[in-house]
C-alpha positions in Angstrom: 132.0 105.4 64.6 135.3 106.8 65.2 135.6 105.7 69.0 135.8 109.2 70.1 133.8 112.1 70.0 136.3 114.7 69.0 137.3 112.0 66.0 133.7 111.1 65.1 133.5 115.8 65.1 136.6 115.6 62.3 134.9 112.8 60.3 132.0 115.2 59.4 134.3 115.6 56.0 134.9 113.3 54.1 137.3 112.6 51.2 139.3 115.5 52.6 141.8 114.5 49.5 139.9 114.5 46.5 136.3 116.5 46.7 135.3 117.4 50.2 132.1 116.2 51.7 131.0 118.6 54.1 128.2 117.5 56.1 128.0 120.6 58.2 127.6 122.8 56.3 125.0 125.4 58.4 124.5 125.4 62.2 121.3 123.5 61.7 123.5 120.2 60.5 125.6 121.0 63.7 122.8 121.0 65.8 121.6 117.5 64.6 125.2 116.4 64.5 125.6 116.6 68.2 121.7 115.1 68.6 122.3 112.1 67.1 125.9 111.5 68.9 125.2 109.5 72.3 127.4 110.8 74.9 126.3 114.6 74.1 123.2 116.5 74.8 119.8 115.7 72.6 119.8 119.3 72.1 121.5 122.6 71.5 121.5 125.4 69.4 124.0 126.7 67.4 124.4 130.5 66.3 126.8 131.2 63.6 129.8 132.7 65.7 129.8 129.0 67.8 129.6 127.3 64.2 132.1 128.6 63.0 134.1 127.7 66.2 132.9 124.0 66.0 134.6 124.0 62.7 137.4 125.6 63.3 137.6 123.1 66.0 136.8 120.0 63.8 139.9 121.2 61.3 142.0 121.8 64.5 141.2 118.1 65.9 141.6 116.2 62.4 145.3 118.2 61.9 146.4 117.1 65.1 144.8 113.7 64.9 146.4 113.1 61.4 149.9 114.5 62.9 149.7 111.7 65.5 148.9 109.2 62.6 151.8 110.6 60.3 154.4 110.2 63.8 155.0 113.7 63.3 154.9 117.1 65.6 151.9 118.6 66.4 150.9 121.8 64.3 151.8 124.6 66.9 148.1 126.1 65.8 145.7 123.3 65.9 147.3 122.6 69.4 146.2 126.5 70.4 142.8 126.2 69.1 141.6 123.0 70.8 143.7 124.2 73.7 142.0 127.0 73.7 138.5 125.0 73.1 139.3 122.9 76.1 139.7 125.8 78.6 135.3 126.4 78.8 132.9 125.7 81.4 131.9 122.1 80.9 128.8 120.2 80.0 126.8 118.5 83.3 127.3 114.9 83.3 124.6 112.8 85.6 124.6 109.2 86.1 120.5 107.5 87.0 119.2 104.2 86.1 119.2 105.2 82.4 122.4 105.6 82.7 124.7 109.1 81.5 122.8 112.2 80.5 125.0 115.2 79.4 123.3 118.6 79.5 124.7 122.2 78.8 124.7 124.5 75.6 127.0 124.4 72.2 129.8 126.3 73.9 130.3 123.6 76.9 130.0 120.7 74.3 132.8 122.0 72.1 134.4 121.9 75.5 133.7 118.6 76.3 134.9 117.2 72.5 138.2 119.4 72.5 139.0 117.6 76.2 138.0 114.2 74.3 140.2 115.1 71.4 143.0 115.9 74.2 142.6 112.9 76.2 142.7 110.5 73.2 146.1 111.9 71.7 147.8 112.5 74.6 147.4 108.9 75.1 150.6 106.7 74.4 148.4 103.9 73.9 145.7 104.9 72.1 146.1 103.3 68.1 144.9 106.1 65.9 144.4 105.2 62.0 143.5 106.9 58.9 140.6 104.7 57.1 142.0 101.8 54.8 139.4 102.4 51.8 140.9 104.4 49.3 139.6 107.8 49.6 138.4 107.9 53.3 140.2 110.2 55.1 138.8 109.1 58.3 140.3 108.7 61.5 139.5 106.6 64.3 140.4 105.1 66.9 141.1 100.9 66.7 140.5 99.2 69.8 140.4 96.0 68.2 142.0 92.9 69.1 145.1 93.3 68.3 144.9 96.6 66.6 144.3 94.4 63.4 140.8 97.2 62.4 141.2 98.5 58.7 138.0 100.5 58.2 136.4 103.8 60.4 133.6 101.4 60.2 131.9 98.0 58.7 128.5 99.7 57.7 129.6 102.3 55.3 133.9 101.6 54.0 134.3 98.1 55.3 131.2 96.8 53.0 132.2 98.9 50.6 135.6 97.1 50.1 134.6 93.2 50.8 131.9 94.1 47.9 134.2 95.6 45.5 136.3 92.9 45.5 134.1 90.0 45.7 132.9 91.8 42.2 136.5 91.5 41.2 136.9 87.9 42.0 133.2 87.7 39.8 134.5 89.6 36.3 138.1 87.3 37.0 136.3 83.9 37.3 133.7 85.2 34.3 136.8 86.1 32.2 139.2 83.0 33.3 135.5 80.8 32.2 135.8 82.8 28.5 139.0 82.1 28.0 138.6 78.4 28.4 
């Protein structure tokens, strides 16, 4: 959704600025967080020290990710965390006719996302936004035509918006009718 894994890891909360929606909140979320993401492992198991690290992580990848979107330094301790998360043995990555297959435990796939989350904003290039639906704090990364994307995604903010105002233009054209 995000473009990246590392982003798609920091979008696990939303509406950091109003009420927080954590959806990871124990290590069993965590576990089928990194299940359902393609690119990482169908399965791994997550105690509550390398929780806890995945989180730490996820806060450490969202400040840094939000710093690039604000064009402003790097916090000097999100830059040691997923530094430091970056420094692990990584996951094994095969290619066969079914095409990539990652393998390895919890601790090498927080490896494999903090290297993700380095690669993408230590890229020039790479157009990072913050969500355009008021009160989406997500982050992602636009590879649109023209860098001209306003939502983290069509399927959950981008409808959301299109249908809130095509009810606006409905109660305007209902009230502009009564007023005739």
């Amino acid at each position: 959704m995000s473009g990246d894994p590392a982003l798609d890891l920091a979008g696990t909360v939303g509406s950091r600025r109003g009420e927080p929606i954590d959806v990871l909140a124990a290590p069993a979320d965590l576990e089928r967080w990194v299940a359902q993401c393609d690119a990482l492992p169908e399965r791994v198991i997550a105690d509550s020290a390398t929780f806890e690290s995945a989180l730490s992580l996820r806060e450490a990848i969202y400040q840094l990710a939000l710093d690039r979107v604000l064009h402003r330094a790097f916090d000097p301790g999100s830059l040691e965390i997923v530094n430091g998360a970056a420094a692990g043995p990584v996951p094994t990555i095969e290619l066969g006719d079914a095409g990539l297959r990652i393998s390895g435990d919890l601790p090498a796939v927080l490896v494999h996302i903090a290297r993700s989350g380095i690669a993408v904003l230590a890229d020039p290039h790479a157009c990072l936004k913050e969500c355009g639906r008021g009160g989406c704090t997500r982050i992602y990364l636009d590879r649109s035509r023209g860098a001209r994307r306003t939502w983290c995604g069509m399927d959950e903010c981008g409808n959301r918006v299109k249908a809130a105002a095509y009810r606006a233009r409905k109660r305007a054209a209902a009230t502009a009718a009564v007023r005739r």
